[in-house]
py3Dmol code that shows the C-alpha trace and the ligand (Angstrom):
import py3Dmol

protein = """\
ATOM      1  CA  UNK A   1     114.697  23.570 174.574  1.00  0.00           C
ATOM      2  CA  UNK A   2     111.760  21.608 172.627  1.00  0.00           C
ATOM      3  CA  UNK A   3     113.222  18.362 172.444  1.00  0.00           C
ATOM      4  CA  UNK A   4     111.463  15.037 170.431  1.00  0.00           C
ATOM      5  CA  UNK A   5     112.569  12.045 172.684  1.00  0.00           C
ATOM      6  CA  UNK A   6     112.862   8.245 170.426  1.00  0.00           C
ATOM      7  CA  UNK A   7     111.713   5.767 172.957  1.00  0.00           C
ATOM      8  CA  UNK A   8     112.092   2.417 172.394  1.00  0.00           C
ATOM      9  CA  UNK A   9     110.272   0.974 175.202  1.00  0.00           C
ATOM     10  CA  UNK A  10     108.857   1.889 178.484  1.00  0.00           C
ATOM     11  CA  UNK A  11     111.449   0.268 180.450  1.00  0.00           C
ATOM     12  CA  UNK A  12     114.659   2.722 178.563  1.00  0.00           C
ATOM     13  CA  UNK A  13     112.321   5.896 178.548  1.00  0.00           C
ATOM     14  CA  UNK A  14     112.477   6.072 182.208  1.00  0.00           C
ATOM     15  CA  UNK A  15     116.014   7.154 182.983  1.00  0.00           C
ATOM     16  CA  UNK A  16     116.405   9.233 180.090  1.00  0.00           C
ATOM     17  CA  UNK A  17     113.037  11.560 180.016  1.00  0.00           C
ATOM     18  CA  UNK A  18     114.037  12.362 183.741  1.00  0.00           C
ATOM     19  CA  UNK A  19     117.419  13.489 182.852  1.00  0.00           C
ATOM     20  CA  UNK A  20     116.262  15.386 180.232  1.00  0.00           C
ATOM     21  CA  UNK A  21     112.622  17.105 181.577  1.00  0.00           C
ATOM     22  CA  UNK A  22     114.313  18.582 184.306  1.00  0.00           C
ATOM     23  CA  UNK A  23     115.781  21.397 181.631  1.00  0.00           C
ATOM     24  CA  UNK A  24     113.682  20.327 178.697  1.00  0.00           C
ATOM     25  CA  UNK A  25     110.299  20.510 177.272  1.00  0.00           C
ATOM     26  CA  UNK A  26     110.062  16.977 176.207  1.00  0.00           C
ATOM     27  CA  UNK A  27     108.177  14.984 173.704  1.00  0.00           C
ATOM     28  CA  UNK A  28     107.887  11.259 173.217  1.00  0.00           C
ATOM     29  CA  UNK A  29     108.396   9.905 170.129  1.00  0.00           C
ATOM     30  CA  UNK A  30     107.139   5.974 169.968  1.00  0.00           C
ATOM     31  CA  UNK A  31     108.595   5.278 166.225  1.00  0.00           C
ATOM     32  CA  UNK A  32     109.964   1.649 165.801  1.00  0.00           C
ATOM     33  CA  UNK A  33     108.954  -0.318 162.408  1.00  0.00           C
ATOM     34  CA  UNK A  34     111.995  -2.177 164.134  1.00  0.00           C
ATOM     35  CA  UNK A  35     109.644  -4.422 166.430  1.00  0.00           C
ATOM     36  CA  UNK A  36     108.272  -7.506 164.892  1.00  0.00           C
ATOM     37  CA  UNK A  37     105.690  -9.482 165.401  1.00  0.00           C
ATOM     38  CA  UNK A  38     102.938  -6.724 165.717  1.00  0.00           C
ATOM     39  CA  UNK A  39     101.101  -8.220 168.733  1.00  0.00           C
ATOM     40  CA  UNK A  40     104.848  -7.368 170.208  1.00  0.00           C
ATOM     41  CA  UNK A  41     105.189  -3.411 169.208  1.00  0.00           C
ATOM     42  CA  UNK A  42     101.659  -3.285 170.889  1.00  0.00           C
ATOM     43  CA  UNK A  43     102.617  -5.112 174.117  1.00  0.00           C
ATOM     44  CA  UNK A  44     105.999  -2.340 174.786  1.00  0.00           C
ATOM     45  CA  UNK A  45     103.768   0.420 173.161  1.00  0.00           C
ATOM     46  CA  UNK A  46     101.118  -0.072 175.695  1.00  0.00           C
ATOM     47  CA  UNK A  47     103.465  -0.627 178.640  1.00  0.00           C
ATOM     48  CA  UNK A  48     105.041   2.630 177.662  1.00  0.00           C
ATOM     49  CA  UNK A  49     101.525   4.776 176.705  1.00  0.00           C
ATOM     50  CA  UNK A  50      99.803   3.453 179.972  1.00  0.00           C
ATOM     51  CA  UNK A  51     103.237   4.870 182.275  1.00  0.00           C
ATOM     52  CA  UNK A  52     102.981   7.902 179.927  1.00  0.00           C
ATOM     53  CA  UNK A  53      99.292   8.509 180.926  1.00  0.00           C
ATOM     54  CA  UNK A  54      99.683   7.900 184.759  1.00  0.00           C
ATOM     55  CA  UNK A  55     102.209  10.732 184.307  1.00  0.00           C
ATOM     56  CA  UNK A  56     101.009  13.062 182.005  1.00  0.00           C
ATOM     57  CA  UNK A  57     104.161  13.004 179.364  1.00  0.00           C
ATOM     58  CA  UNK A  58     103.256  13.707 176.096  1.00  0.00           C
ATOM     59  CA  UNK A  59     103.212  10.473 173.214  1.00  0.00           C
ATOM     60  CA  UNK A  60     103.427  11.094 169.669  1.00  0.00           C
ATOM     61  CA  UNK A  61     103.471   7.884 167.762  1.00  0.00           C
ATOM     62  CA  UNK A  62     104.788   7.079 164.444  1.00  0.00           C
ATOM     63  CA  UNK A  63     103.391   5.114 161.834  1.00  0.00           C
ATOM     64  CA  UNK A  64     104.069   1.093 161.852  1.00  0.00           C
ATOM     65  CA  UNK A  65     105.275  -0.374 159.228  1.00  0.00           C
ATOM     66  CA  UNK A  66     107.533  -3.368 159.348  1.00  0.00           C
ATOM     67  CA  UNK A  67     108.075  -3.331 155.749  1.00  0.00           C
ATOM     68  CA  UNK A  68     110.089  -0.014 155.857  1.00  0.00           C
ATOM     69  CA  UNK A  69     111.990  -1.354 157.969  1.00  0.00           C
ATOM     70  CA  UNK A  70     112.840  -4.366 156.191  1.00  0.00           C
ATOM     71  CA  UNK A  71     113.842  -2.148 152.884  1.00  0.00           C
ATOM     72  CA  UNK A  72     116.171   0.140 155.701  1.00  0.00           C
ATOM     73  CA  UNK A  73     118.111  -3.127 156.448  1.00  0.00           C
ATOM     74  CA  UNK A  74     117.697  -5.019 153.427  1.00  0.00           C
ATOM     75  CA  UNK A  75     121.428  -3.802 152.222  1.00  0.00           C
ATOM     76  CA  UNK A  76     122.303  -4.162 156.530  1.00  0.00           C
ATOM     77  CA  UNK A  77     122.052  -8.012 156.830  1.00  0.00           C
ATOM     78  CA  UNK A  78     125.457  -9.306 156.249  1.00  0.00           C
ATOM     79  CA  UNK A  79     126.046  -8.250 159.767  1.00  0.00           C
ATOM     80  CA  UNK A  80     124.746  -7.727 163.156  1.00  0.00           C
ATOM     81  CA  UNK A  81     126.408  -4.392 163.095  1.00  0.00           C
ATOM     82  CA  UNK A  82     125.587  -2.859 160.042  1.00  0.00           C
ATOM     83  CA  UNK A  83     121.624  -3.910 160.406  1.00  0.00           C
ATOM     84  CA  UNK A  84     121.805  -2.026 163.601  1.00  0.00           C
ATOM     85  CA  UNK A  85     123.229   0.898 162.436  1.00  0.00           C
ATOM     86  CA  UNK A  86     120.814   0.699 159.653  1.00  0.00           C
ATOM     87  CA  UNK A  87     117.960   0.531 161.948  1.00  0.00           C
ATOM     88  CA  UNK A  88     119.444   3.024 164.287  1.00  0.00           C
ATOM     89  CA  UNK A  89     119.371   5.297 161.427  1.00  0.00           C
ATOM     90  CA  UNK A  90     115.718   4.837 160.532  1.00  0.00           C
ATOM     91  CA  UNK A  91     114.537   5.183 163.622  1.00  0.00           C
ATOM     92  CA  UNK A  92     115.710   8.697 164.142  1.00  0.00           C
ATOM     93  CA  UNK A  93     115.325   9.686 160.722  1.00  0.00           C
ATOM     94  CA  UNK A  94     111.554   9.015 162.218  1.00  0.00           C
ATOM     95  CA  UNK A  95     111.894  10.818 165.015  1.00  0.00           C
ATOM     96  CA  UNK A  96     113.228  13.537 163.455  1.00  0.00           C
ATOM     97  CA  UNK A  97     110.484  13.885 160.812  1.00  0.00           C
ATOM     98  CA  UNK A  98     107.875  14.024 163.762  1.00  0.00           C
ATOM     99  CA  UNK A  99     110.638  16.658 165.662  1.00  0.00           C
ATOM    100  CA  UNK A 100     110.066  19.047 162.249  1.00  0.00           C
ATOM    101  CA  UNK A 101     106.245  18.630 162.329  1.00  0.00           C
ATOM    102  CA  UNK A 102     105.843  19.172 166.018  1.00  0.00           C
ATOM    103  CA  UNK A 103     108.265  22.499 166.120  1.00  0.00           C
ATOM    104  CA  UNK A 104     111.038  20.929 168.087  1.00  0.00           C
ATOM    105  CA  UNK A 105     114.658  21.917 168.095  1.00  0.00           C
ATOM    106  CA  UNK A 106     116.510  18.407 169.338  1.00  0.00           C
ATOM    107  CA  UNK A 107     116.354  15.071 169.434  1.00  0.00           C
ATOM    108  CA  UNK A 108     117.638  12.179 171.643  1.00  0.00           C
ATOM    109  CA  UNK A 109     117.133   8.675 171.858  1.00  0.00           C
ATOM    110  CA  UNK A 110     116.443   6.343 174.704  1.00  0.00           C
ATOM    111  CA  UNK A 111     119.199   3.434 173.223  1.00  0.00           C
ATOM    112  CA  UNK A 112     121.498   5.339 174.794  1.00  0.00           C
ATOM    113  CA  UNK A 113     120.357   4.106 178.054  1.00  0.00           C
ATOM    114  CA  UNK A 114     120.937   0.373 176.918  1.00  0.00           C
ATOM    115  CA  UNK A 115     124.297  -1.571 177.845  1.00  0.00           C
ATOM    116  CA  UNK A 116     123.214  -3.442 174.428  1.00  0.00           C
ATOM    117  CA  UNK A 117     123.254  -0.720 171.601  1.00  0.00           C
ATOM    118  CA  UNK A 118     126.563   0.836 170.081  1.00  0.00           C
ATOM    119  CA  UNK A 119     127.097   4.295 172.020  1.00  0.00           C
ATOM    120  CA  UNK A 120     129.542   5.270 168.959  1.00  0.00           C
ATOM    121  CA  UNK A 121     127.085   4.455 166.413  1.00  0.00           C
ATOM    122  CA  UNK A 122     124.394   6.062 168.070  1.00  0.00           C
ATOM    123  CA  UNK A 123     126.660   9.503 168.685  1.00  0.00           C
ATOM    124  CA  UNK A 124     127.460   9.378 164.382  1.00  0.00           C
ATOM    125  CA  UNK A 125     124.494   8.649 163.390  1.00  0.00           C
ATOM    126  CA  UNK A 126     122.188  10.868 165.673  1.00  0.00           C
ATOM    127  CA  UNK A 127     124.072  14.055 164.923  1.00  0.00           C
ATOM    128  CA  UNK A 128     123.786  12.981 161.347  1.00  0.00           C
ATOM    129  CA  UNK A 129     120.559  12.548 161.430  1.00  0.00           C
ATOM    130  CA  UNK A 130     119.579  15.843 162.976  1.00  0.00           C
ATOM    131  CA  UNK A 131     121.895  17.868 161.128  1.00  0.00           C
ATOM    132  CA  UNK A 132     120.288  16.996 157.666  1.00  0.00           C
ATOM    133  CA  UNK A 133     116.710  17.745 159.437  1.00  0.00           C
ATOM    134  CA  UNK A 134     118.464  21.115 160.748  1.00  0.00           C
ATOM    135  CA  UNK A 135     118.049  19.464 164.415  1.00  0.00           C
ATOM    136  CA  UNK A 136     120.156  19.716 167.354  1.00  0.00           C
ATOM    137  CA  UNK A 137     121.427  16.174 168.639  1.00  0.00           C
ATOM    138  CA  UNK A 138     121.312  15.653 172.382  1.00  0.00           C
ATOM    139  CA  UNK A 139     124.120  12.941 172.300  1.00  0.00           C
ATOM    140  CA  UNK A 140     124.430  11.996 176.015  1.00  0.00           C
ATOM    141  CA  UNK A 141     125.713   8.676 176.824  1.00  0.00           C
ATOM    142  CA  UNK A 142     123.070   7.387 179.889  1.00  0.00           C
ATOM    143  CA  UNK A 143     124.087   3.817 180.218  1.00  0.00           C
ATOM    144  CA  UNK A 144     124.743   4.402 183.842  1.00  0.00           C
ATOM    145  CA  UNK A 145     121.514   4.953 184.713  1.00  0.00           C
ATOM    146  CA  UNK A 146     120.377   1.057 182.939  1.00  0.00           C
ATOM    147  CA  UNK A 147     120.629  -0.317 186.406  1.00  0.00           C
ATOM    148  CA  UNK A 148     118.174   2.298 188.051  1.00  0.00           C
ATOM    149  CA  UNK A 149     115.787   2.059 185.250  1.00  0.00           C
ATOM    150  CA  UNK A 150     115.847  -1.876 185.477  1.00  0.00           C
ATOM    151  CA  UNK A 151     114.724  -1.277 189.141  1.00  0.00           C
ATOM    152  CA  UNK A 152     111.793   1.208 188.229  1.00  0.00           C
ATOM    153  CA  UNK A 153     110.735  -0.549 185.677  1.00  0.00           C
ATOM    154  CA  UNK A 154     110.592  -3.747 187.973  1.00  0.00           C
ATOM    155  CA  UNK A 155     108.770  -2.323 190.616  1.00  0.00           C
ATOM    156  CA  UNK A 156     106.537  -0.398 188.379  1.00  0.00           C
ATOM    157  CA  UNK A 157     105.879  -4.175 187.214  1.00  0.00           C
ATOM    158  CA  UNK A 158     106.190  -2.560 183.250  1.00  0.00           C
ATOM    159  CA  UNK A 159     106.193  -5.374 180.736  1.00  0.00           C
ATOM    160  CA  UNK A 160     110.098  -5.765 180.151  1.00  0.00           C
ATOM    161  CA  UNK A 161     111.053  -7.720 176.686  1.00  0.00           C
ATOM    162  CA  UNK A 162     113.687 -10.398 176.185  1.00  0.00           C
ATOM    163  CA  UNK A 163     115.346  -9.302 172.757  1.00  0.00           C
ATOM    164  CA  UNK A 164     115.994  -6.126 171.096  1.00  0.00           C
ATOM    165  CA  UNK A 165     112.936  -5.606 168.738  1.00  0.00           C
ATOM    166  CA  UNK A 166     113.227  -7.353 165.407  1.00  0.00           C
ATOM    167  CA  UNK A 167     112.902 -11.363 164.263  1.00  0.00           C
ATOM    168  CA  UNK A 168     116.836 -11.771 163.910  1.00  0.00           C
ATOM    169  CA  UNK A 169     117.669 -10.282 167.191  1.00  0.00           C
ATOM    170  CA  UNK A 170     114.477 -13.245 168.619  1.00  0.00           C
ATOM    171  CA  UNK A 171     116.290 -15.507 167.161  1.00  0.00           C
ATOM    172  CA  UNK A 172     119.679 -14.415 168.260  1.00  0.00           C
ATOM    173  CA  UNK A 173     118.392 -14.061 171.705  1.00  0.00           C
ATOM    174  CA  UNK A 174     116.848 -17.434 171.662  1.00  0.00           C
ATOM    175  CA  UNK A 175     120.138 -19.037 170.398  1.00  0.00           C
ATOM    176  CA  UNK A 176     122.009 -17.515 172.944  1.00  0.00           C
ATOM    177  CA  UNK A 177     119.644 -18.408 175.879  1.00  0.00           C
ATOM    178  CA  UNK A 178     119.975 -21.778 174.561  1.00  0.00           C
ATOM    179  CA  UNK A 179     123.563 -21.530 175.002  1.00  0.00           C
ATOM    180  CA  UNK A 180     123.524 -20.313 178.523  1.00  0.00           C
ATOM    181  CA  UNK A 181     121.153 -23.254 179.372  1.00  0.00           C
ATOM    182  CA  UNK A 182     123.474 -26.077 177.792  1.00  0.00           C
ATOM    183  CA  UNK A 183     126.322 -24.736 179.241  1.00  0.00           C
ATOM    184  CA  UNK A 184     124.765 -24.473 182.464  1.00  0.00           C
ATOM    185  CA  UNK A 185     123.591 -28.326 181.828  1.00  0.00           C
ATOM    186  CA  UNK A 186     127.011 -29.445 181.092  1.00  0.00           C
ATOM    187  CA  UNK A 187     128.502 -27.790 183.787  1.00  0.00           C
ATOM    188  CA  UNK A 188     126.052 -29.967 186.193  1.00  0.00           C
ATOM    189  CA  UNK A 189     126.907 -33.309 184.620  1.00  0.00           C
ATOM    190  CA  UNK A 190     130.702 -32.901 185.137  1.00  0.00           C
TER     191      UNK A 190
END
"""
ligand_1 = """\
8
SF4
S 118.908 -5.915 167.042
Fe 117.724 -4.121 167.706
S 118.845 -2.313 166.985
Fe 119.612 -4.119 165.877
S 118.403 -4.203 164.002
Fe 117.361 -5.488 165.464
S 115.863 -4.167 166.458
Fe 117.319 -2.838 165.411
"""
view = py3Dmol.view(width=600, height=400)
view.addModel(protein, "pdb")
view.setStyle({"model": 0}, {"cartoon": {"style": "trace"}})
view.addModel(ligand_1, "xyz")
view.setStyle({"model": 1}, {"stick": {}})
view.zoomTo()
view.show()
């Protein structure tokens, strides 16, 4: 099957675009308005472009523009949750628009590698998603595999990010780090 592959990073694509090229032909689809600030979306583009190249896998890329995102999630932001479904659903309404042009028949999504997405989510809205674009959804659940593709991406010394992709989830991640480092502060006085 011709399958269109959302990647959100180099890192997750790993994993993923080896379980599915070994009975797929596979396209990458780089399409996250998600990623803020810009000099960021470059740095995990290029990490994932320059892998891409050494191994001759096929990159489309998808038009950036954080401001489409922002409308996707505007009605989202009451909730971690909802923003991510919100964004979820962007994302591989994206993908799926580039799946149509490009004559492919599925579509899949690297996130389902990652220990931090919803797996339900993902499932509902995926097969949404490609339904309406008269896609097939390739729904597998690969969060197994995060450990291995931790490992590769490690020793292929890929640039590996520290929060999900856009300025809440910084600032979540930074609040939480801050956390950890308190707690592990307090933990020393005592
Ligand atoms: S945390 Fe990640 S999945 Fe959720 S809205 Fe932000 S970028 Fe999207």
């Amino acid at each position: 099957m011709r399958v269109a592959l959302h990647s959100c990073c180099g890192p997750c694509m790993l994993e993923p675009y080896d379980a599915l090229v070994a009975d797929h032909d596979v396209l990458i689809v780089y399409a996250n308005p998600n990623i803020q600030p810009a000099e960021e979306y470059v740095r995990r583009r290029d990490a994932l472009l320059e892998h891409a190249q050494r191994c001759g896998i096929e990159v489309v890329e998808s038009d950036y523009d954080p401001q489409v995102w922002e409308i996707a999630t505007a009605v989202a932001r009451s909730s971690r949750e909802r923003r991510c479904h919100a964004c979820y659903e962007l994302r591989l309404r994206l993908t799926a628009e580039v799946a149509v042009r490009e004559g492919r028949e599925a579509i899949a999504t690297t996130l389902a590698v990652s220990p931090y997405q919803d797996p339900v989510a993902l499932q509902e809205v995926g097969a949404r998603v490609a339904a309406a674009h008269g896609l097939m959804w390739l729904g597998a659940d690969w969060r197994s595999r995060y450990p291995e593709a931790t490992r590769r991406s490690r020793e292929l010394d890929m640039y590996r990010q520290n929060y999900c992709g856009c300025l809440p989830s910084r600032d979540e991640a930074e609040s939480s780090r801050a956390e950890r480092r308190d707690a592990r502060r307090a933990r020393k006085d005592r």
